[in-house]
N, C-alpha and C positions, 0 to 999 in steps of 0.2 A: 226482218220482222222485229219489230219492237218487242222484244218479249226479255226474262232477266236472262243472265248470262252464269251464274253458279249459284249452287247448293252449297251451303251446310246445312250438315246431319247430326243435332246433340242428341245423343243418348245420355238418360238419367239411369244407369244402371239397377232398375231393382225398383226405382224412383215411383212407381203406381202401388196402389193399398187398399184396403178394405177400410168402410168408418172402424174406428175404435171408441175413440176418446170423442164425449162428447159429441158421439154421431158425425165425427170427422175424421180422414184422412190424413197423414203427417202433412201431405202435400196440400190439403185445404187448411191444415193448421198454421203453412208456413205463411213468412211474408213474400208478396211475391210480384210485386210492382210491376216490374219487366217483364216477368211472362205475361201478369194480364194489359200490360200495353201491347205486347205481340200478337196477344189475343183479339184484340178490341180489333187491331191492323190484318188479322186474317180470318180463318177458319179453322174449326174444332170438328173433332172427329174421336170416335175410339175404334180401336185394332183389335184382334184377334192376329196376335204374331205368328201363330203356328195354323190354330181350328179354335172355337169355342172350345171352351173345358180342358184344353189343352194346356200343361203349364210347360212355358218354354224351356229348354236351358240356355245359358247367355249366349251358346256356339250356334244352335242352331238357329234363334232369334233373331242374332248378329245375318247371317249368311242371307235368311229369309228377308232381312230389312234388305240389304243390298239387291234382291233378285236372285238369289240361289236356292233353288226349290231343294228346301234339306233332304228333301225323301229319296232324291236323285245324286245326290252330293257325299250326303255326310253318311261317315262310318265308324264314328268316335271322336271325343277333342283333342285325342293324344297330337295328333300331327300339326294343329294350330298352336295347343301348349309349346310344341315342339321348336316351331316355327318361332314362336313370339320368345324367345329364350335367345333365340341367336344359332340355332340349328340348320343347317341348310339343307331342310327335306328336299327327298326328292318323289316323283311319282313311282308307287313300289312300297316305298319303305312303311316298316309301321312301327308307329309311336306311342308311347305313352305317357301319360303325367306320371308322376310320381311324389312320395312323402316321405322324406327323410320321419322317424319315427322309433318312438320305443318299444323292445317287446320285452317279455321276461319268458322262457320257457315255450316261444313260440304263442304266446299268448298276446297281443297287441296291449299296452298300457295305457299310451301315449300315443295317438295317430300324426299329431305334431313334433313330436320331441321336447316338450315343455315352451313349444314355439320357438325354437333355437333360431336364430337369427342369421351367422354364421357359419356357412356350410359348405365353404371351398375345400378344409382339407380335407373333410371327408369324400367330394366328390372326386377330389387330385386322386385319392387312394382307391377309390371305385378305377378311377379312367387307368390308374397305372397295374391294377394286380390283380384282377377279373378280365377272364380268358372263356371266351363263348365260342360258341360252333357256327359262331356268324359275325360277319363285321358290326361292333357296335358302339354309337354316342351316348355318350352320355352329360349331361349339363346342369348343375344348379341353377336356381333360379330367385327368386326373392324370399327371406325367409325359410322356411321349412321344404319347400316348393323343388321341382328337380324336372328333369326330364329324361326318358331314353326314349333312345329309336334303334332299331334291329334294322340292319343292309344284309340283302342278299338272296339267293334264291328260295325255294318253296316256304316261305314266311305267309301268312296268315295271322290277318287281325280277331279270325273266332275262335278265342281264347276265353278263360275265366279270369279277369283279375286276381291279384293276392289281395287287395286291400278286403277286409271286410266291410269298412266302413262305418266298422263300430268297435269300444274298447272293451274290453274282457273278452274277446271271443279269438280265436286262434286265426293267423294267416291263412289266407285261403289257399290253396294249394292249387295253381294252374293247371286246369283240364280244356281239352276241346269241346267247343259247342258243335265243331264238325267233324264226321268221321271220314276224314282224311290224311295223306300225307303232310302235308303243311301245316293243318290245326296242333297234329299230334306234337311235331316238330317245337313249333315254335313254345307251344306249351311247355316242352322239356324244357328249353333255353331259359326260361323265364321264371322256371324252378330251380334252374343252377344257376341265375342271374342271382336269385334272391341268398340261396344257401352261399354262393361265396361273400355275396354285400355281408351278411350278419358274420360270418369269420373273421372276414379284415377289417370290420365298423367296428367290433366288439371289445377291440384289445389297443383302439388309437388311442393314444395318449390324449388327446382333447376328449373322448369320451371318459378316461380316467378321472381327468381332474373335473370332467362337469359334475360326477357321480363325487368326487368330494367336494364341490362344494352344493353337494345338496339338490345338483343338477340332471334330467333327466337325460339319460344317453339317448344319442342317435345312431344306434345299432342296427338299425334294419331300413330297408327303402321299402315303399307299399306302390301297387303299382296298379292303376284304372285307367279306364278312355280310351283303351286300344283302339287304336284305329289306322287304318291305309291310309295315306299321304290320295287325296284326291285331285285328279284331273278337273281345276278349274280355270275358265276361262277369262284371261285378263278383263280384272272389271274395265279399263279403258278401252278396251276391245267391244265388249258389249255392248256400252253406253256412246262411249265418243269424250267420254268425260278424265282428264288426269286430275290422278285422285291421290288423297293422304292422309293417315291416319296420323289421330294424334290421341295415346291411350297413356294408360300405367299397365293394364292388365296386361300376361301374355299371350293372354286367350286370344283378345280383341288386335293386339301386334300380330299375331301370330295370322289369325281371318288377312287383317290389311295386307300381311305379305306376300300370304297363299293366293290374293286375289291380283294381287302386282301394285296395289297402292304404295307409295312411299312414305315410310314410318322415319316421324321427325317426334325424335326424345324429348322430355321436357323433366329439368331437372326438378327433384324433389319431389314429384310426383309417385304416387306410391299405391292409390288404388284406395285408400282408407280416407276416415274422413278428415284427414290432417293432410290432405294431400295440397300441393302446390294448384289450384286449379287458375288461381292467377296467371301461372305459367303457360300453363294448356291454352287461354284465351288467345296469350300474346303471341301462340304459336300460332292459331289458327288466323290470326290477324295479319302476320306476317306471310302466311301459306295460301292468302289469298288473293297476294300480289300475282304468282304464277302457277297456283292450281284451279280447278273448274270444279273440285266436289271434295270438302273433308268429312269424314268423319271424325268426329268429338265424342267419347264416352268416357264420361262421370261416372265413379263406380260409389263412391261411400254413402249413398245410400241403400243400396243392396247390401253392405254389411251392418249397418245399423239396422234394417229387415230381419237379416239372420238373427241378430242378437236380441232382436225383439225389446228395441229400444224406440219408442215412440215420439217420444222430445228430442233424443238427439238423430234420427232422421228428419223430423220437420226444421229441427234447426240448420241442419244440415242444407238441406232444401231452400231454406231460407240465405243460406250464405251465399249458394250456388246462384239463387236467384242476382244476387247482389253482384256477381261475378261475371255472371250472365252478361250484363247490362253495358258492360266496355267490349263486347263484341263490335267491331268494323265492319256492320252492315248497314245495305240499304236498301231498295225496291229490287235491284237490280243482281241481288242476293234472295237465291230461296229459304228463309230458314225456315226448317225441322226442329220441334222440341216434342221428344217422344222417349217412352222407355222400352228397353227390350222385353220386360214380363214385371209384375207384380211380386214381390217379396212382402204379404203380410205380416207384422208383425205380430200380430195373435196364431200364423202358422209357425213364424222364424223358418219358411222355404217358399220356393217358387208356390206361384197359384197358376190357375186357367184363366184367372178374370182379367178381362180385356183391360189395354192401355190407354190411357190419353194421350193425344195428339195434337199439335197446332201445326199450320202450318203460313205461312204467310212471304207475302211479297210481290214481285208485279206480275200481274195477270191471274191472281189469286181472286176467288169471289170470296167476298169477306159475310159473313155472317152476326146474326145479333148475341152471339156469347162472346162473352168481355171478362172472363175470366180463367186460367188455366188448371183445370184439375177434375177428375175423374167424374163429378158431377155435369160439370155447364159442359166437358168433353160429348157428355152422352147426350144434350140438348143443340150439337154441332152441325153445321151445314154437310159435311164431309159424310154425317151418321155413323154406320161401323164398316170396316172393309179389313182385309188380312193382310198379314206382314206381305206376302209378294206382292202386292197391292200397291207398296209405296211407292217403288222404283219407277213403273210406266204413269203415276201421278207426275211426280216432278220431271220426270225428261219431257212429257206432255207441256208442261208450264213453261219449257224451256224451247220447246217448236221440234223436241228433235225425237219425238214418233211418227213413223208412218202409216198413213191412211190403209186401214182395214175396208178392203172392198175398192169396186171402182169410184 
C-alpha cells in the first residue's frame, strides 16, 4: 500500500484560547508561516479532547489523544507525575504529586516555597528519617515539584489530599472518601507522612539559612492526584506503532512510560517558555530514523495561559512556529499540530472550548483552509470529533485499521 509510514504528534500544551486582544487569539495573533503552510498541505478540524464543555486536564487529554478512554484508565495524575520523575511504578501502587511548600502554624503561606529551586536535601532527609506503615518512595522533581508513591498491601487511592490548593487556609487533613479498610489506612499514613515531613523539614539547616536571608522555608510537602498506578496496555501493542516521547514535563514522561513509549531527554528543556525547543525538534528528527509514532509536547504556552499573559503566549507561539519549521518531514510523515485543552488567558485555567487541529501528509484529503488557528480550524474538512477520535484517524491514513463488517 502506498500510504505514509509514521506519525508525529505535536502538542502545543495549553496552546488554543478564546479572542482577547483585538477579537484575536494569542495563536491568531502569532506569526505562523509553517503552520499555515502545513495547513494549506492538509486538513483542519477542532476537538473536543475529553466532551463539549468539558475542560480537560493535561493527563487525561494526553492518554485520550493516544486512545486511552480516561473514564476506564485514569484514577489521579499522581502515578504519571510519578513515573515521569524516575520512579518505577508499579501496578498497585498509589501516587502522588507533591509540593515542597510553606506553612506557618499549619496554615499554608507558600504552596511553592517562594519557588525554591533546589530540593535534594530536603527530599535525602524526607527518604532518610520518615518511617511509614508501608514501603514508601519518595522523589524530587523540578523546582518546587516532588513525588511519593505508597507499596504494599490494603492501599487505596480514595483519600482527601493535604494540599488545599490555596494560601491562608490550613493543610487539609487526610480522610477517606471510602468507608473502608484501605481508604482509612492509607489516609492515616499520609497524615504521619505529613506530620514527620514538617519535623524534620523545619529545623534543616538550608531552611535556616533560606529564613535569613529573607527566604521562604520549605517545611512541609503538600500532597494531590492520588492515584493507583494503572493497568495500561503497551501503546505498541495496541497500535503496531514503536513509539517515543519527547517532553520536559513529568506528567507527559511520565503517560509515555506508563504506555511503554521510550522517553528520550532533551537538554535544557524545562517545560517554560525558555525552554530548549530547538532541542526537542532535533530529537524528534533523530527519533525518526528508528521510531514509527513520537510524541512532541510543547508546554510554555499553557504557562503563559496560567499567567494570563497574552503577548508573551502569542510570542511564544510565534517562536514555536519558527521552530516548528526544521522538523524532518515529509508525505510519508503524518504530522499532527494540535493542543491538549485551551488555557485562556482571561480564565488563566483550563476551559471546555475545543482545539484546533491539523493534520496533514499522504493520503490526507486536504481542504480549502490555509490557515492554522481556532478560527479557519472550525471552517476545517475534519469539522469537530473527540480526543479518542484521533488515534483510529491516523492508523486509518497509515492502512493499519481493520475493516468493520464483512
Amino acid at each position: 500500500m502506498d500510504v505514509a509510514k509514521k506519525i508525529v504528534l505535536v502538542v502545543l500544551d495549553g496552546g488554543a484560547d478564546r479572542p482577547t486582544v483585538g477579537g484575536k487569539t494569542p495563536l491568531m495573533a502569532a506569526s505562523r508561516p509553517f503552520l499555515d503552510h502545513l495547513a494549506t498541505e492538509g486538513i483542519l478540524g477542532i476537538m473536543d479532547v475529553i466532551a463539549p464543555g468539558t475542560p480537560p486536564g493535561s493527563d487525561t487529554a494526553h492518554l485520550s489523544l493516544l486512545g486511552y478512554a480516561p473514564e476506564e484508565v485514569y484514577t489521579g495524575r499522581g502515578p504519571f507525575e510519578a513515573a515521569g520523575v524516575g520512579i518505577n511504578v508499579r501496578p498497585g501502587d498509589i501516587a502522588f504529586r507533591g509540593n515542597f511548600a510553606t506553612v506557618k502554624d499549619d496554615i499554608v503561606v507558600d504552596r511553592r516555597a517562594g519557588r525554591i529551586s533546589d530540593t535534594h536535601q530536603l527530599a535525602e532527609a524526607i527518604r532518610t528519617h520518615v518511617h511509614l506503615d508501608c514501603e514508601f518512595i519518595f522523589k524530587e522533581s523540578v523546582g518546587h515539584r516532588a513525588a511519593l508513591v505508597l507499596r504494599g498491601e490494603r492501599l487505596s487511592h480514595m483519600i482527601r489530599p493535604t494540599d488545599p490548593l490555596h494560601v491562608g487556609e490550613l493543610i487539609t487533613r487526610s480522610t477517606p472518601l471510602k468507608d473502608d479498610d484501605s481508604s482509612t489506612r492509607t489516609a492515616s499514613i499520609v497524615n504521619e507522612f505529613t506530620r514527620q515531613v514538617h519535623s524534620i523539614l523545619k529545623d534543616l539547616p538550608i531552611n535556616r539559612e533560606r529564613e535569613r536571608h529573607g527566604q521562604l522555608p520549605a517545611n512541609t510537602v503538600l500532597l494531590r492526584g492520588a492515584g493507583a498506578v494503572p493497568h495500561l496496555m503497551p501503546f505498541e501493542q495496541r497500535t503496531g506503532l514503536k513509539a517515543a516521547v519527547i517532553a520536559a514535563t513529568a506528567l507527559v514522561i511520565g503517560i509515555g512510560k506508563l504506555t511503554g513509549m521510550q522517553y528520550i531527554p532533551t537538554q535544557g528543556a524545562t517545560g517554560h517558555v525558555n525552554s530548549n525547543i530547538e532541542g526537542k525538534v532535533d530529537n524528534v528528527n533523530k527519533a525518526l530514523k528508528d521510531h514509527d509514532f513520537i510524541l512532541l509536547n510543547i508546554k510554555g504556552a499553557d504557562e503563559a495561559g496560567h499567567d494570563g499573559n497574552f503577548d508573551v503566549k502569542s510570542r511564544f507561539l510565534s517562536h514555536v512556529d519558527r521552530v516548528l519549521s526544521k522538523l524532518d518531514i515529509d508525505d510519508s510523515v503524518i504530522t499532527v499540530i494540535t493542543a491538549d485543552h485551551s488555557t485562556p488567558v482571561s480564565l488563566k485555567e483550563h476551559s471546555g472550548d475545543p482545539v484546533p487541529f491539523l493534520i496533514r501528509g499522504k493520503g490526507v484529503r486536504t481542504d480549502q483552509a490555509n490557515e492554522y488557528n481556532e478560527f479557519y480550524a472550525a471552517q476545517g474538512g475534519m469539522h469537530r470529533i473527540r480526543g479518542l477520535d484521533m488515534m483510529p484517524v491516523l492508523l486509518d491514513l497509515l492502512g493499519l485499521r481493520k475493516k468493520f463488517g464483512a
